[in-house]
C-alpha positions in Angstrom: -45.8 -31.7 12.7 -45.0 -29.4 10.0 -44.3 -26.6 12.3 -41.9 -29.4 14.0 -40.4 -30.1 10.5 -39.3 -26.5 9.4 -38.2 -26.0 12.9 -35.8 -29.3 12.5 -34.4 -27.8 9.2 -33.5 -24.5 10.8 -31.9 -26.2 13.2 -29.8 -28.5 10.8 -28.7 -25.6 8.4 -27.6 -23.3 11.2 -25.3 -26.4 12.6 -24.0 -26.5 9.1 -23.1 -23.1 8.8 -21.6 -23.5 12.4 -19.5 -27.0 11.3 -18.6 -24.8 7.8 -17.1 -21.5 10.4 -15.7 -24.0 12.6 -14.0 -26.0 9.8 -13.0 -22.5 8.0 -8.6 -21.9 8.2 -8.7 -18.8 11.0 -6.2 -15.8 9.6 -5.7 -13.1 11.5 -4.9 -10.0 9.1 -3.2 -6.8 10.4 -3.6 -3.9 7.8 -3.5 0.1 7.1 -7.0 1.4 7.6 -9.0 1.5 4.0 -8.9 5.7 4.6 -5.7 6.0 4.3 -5.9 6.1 0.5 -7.7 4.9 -2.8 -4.8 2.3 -2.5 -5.8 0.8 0.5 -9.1 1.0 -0.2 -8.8 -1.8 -3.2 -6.4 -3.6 -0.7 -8.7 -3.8 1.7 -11.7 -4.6 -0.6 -9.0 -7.5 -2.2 -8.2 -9.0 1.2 -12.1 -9.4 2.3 -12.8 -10.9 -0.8 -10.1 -13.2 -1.3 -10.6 -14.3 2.5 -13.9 -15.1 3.0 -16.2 -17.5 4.6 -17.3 -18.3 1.1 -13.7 -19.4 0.3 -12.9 -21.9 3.7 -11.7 -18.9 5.8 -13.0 -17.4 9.0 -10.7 -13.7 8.7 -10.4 -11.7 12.0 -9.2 -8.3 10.7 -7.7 -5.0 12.7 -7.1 -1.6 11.0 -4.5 0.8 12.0 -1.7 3.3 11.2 0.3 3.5 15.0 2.4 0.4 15.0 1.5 -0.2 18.6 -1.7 -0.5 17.8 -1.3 -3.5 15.2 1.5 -4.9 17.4 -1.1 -5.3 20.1 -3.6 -6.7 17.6 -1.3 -8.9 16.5 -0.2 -10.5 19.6 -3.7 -11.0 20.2 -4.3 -13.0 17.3 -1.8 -15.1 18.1 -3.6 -15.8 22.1 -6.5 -16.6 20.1 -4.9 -19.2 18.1 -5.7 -18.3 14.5 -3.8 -20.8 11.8 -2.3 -17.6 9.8 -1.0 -14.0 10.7 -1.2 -11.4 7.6 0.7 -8.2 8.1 0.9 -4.7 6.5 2.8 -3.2 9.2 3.1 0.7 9.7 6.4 0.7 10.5 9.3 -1.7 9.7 10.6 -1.8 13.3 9.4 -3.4 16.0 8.0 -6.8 15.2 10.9 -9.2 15.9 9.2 -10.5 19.3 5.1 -10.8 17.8 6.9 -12.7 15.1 9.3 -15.0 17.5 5.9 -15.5 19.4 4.0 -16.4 16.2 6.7 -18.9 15.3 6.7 -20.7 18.5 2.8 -20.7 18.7 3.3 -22.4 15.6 1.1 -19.8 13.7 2.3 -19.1 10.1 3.0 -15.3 8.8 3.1 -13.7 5.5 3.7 -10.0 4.9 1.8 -8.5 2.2 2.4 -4.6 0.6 5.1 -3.7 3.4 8.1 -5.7 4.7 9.3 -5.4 8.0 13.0 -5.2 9.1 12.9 -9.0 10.6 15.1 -12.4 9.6 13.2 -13.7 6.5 13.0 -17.0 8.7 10.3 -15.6 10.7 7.5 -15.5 8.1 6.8 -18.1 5.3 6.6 -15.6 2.6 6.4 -11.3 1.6 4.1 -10.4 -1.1 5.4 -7.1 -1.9 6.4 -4.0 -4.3 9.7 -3.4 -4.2 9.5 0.7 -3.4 12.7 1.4 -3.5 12.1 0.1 -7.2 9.2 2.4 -7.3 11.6 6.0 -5.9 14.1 4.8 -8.5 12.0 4.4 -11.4 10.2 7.9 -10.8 13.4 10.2 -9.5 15.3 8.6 -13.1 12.2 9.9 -14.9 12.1 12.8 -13.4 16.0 13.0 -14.5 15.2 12.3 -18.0 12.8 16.1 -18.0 16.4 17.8 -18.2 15.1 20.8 -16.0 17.8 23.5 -16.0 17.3 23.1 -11.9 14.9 20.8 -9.6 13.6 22.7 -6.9 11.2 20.2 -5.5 8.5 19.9 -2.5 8.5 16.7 -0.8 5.6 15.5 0.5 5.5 12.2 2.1 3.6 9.4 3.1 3.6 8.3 7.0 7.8 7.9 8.4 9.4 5.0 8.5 6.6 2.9 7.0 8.2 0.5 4.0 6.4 2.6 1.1 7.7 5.9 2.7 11.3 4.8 2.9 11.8 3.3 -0.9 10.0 6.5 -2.2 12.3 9.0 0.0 15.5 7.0 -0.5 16.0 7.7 -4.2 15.0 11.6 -3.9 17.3 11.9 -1.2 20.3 10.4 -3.1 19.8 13.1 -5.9 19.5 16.0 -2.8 23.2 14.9 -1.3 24.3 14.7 -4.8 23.3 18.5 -4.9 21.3 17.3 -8.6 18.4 18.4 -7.0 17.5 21.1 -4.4 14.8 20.4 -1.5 12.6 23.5 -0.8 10.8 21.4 1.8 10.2 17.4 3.0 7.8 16.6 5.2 5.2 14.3 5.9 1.6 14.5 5.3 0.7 11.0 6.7 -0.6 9.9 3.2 -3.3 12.8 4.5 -4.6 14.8 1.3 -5.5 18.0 3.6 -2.1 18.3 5.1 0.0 18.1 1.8 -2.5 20.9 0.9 -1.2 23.1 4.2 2.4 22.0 3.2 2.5 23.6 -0.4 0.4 26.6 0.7 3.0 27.4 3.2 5.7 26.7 0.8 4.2 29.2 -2.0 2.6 32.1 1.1 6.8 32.0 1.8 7.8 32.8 -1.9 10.0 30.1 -2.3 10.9 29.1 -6.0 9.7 25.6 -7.0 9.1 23.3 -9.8 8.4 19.7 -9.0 5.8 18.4 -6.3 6.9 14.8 -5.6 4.0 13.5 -3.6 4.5 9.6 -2.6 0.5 9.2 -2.8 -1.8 10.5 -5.4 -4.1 11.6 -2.5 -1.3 13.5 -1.2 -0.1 15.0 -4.9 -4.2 16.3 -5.2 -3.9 17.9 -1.9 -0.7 19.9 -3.7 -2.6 20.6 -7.0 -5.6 22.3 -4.8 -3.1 24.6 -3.0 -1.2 25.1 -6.6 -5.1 26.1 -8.4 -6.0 28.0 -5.2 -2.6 30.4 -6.1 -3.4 30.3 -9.5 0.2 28.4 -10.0 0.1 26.3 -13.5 1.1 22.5 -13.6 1.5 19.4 -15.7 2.6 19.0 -19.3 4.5 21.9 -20.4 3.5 24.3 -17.2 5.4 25.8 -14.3 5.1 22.9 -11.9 5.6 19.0 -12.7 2.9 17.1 -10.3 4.3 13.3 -9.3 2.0 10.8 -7.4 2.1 6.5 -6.6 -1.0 4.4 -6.6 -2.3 4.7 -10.0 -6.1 5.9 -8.7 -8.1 5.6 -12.0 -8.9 9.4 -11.1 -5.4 10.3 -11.0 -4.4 8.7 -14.1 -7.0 10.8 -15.7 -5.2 13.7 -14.2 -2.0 12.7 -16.5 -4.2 12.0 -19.3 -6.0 15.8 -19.5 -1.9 16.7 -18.8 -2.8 18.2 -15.6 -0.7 15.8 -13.8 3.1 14.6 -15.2 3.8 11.2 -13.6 2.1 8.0 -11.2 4.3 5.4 -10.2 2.3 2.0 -10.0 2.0 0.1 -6.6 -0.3 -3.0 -7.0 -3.1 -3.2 -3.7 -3.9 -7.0 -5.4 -1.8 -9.6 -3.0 -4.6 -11.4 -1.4 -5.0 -14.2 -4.0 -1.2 -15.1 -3.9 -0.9 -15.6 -0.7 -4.4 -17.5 -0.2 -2.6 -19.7 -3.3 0.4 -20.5 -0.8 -1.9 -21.0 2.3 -3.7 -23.6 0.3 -0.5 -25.5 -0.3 0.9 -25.6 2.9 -2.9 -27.0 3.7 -2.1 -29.6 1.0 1.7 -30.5 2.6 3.2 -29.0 -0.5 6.1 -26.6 -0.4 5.9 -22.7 -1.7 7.7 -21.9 -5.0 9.1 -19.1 -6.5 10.4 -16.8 -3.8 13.7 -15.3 -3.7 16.8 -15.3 -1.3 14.3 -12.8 1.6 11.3 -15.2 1.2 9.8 -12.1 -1.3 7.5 -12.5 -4.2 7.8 -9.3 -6.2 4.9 -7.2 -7.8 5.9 -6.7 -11.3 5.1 -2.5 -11.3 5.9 0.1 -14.0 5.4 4.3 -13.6 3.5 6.3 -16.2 4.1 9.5 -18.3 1.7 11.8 -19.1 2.6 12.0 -22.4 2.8 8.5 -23.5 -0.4 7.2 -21.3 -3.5 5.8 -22.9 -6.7 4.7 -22.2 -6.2 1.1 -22.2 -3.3 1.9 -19.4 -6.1 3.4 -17.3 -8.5 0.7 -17.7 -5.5 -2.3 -17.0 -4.0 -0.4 -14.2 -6.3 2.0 -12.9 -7.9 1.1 -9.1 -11.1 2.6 -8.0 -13.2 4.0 -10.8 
């Protein structure tokens, strides 16, 4: 009878776990693998934790950086019917039809970190930065240095993806202007290795420089190594000004010690927002607060080596 009992219980409290799953909002989320960078690492660690079966939500989640790839992930999300589509997409282009199809599935989307070139119709809401904010804020700082010339290395993150475009577009402004003088851009994929390969090859040719503008911190250590390796000084006061995004804990420790000149902030933490808004249009209430493209706007500053404290690190550090 006992043994009858226990067995009865079991069988009730794996039906209730089955009822809570079944009962849970189903969100399909489409996001940059957590490799790519200590960014997407704490954006990918916020998303799981926000959108959990703990919280109401049964989260079906694909990683990728080839566009195809989440475009296909994507669409089948939508066949399997999830309530919500999330999207960090890896490039801005191509999602026009995955979104038509969302819409008329009657699926809802919101874009989170990375917008996508799209009518702002076709997705409830974009919890973004605003990158171009972020290029602007670090090519006028780097302005403000007054270097008798800018020869600078380029190094950036993986083309045509939202974060790559708004950190490029202000640097390339200053290189048609002729203000500054570009010894090399390429792209390193966000990869810390190949920015390493990219500035040894720029110093094995002998080619003057003084600014590294790296549009990851991952990417800006993978300079530094190739700049220690030649015995090539940098940071406050040296031969070479080092610039990085993200705000890595580690990296703003680099600015501290004055190895490292500048990190221009990109908040990873949009998952609670947008689990806020999914809530109300469960409740029949309407979202608040966006602006003419549907956009809520991460409030972001950059950081000087010279003016950064500890307190900065610990409010807006990621990692540790």
């Amino acid at each position: 009878m006992k043994k009858l009992l226990a067995l009865v219980i079991a069988l009730v409290m794996i039906l209730s776990v089955s009822l809570a799953l079944a009962d849970g909002i189903k969100v399909g989320i489409v996001n940059n693998p957590p490799s790519e960078s200590g960014y997407r690492e704490a954006n990918v660690k916020d998303f799981e934790k926000v959108f959990s079966a703990e919280n109401g939500y049964e989260a079906k989640t694909f990683y990728s950086l080839k566009n195809d790839e989440q475009l296909n992930a994507a669409t089948q999300f939508i066949t399997d019917g999830v309530d919500y589509l999330l999207i960090s997409a890896a490039e801005t282009t191509g999602w026009e039809k995955v979104l038509n199809d969302a819409k008329e599935a009657g699926i809802v989307v919101f874009l989170f970190d990375r917008m996508i070139d799209c009518d702002p119709s076709l997705y409830a809401a974009a919890v973004v930065s605003d990158m171009s904010k972020e290029g602007d804020l670090a090519v006028q700082w780097l302005l403000d240095q007054k270097l008798d010339e800018y020869n600078v290395i380029h190094i950036q993150g993986a083309m045509a993806s939202d974060a790559q475009l708004g950190r490029t577009g202000a640097l390339d402004a200053q290189f048609e202007a002729g203000t500054m003088n570009k010894v090399v851009q390429q792209t390193a994929t966000w990869d810390e290795a190949e920015a390493k390969k990219i500035t040894e090859s720029v110093i094995n040719a002998k080619t003057p420089f003084n600014v590294i503008y790296a549009e990851n911190d991952g990417m800006a250590k993978g300079a530094v190594a190739a700049l220690d390796e030649a015995g090539i000084s940098h940071g406050v006061g040296k031969d070479v000004i080092v610039m990085g995004f993200d705000c890595n804990k580690w990296a703003l420790r680099e600015l501290l010690a004055g190895n490292w000149n500048y990190d221009g902030q990109c908040s990873p933490f949009q998952a609670q927002v947008i689990s806020d808004m999914i809530q109300k249009l469960e409740a029949g209430e309407a979202i608040e607060g966006l602006n003419e493209k549907n956009q809520i706007i991460s409030e972001e500053k950059g950081f000087d080596a010279t003016t950064l404290t500890e307190d900065d690190i610990a409010t807006y550090g990621l990692g540790e």
